[in-house]
Every structure is written in structure tokens, then in C-alpha cells.
C-alpha positions in Angstrom: -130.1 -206.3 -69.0 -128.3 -209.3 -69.7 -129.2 -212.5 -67.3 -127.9 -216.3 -66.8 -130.8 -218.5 -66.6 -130.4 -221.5 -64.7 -127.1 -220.1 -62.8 -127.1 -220.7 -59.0 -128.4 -217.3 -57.4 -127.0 -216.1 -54.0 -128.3 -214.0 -51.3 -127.0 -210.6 -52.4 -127.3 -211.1 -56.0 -129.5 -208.6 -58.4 -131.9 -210.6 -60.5 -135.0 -210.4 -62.8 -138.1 -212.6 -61.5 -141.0 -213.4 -63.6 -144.3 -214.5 -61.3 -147.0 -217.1 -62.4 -149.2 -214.2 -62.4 -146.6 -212.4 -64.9 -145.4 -209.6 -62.9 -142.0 -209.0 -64.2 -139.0 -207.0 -61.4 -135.1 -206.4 -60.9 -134.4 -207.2 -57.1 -132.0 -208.1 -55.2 -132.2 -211.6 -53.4 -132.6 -211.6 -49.9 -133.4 -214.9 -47.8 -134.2 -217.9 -49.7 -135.7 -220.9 -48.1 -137.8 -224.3 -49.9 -140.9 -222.1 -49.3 -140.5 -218.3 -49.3 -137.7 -215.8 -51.3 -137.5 -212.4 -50.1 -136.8 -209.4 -52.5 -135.2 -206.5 -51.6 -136.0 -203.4 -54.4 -133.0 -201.5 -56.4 -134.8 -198.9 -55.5 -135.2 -197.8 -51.5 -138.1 -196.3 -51.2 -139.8 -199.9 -52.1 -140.2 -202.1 -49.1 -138.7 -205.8 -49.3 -141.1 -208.5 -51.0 -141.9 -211.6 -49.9 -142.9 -214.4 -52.1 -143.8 -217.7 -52.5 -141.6 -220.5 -54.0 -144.8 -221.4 -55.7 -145.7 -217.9 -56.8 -142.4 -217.4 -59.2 -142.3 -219.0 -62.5 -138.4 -218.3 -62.7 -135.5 -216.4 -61.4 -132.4 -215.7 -63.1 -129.0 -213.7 -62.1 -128.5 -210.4 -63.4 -125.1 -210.2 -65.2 -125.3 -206.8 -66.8 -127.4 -204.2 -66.5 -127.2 -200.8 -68.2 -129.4 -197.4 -68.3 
């Protein structure tokens, strides 16, 4: 996986989010407001997340991803 940290992420985009509590995932963004982001799973049969600004030490754009 190759990521752009610090590049401007849209709703729609896949990227990798590390938490505070160090819980590393691939989503896709969802809704992004000053307090909540909403996740959305590669993978369907994983319901959307919902998560704190707070809770996420960073979030960074997906650019390349191979299996």
C-alpha cells in the first residue's frame, strides 16, 4: 500500500487510519464533519464505523494498493 500523508482526503476516497488506541484499517471515507468521520469497510460484510475526530491519530489517502 502506498499512501500520501498530509494530502486532502475526500468523501469516497480509500485510506489507512491509525487510532490513538493503535488500531490500524483500510476504509473508505464516508461523512467527515469537525467532530465525527465515518468509515465504510473494503470489505461488505463489515458495517460502517464511526469515529471520533479525537479518537484518530492520523488519516492518510490511499494511492496504491496491491494484493
Amino acid at each position: 500500500v502506498i499512501v500520501q500523508p498530509g494530502a486532502a482526503v475526500r468523501r469516497g476516497d480509500r485510506v489507512v487510519v491509525r487510532t490513538r488506541s493503535g488500531e490500524v484499517m483500510a476504509k473508505v471515507l464516508g461523512r467527515k464533519n469537525d467532530q465525527t468521520v465515518e468509515l465504510t469497510s473494503l470489505n461488505p460484510t463489515h458495517k460502517p464505523r464511526e469515529l471520533a475526530v479525537t479518537d484518530i491519530e492520523w488519516m492518510a489517502r490511499i494511492l496504491w494498493a496491491s494484493q
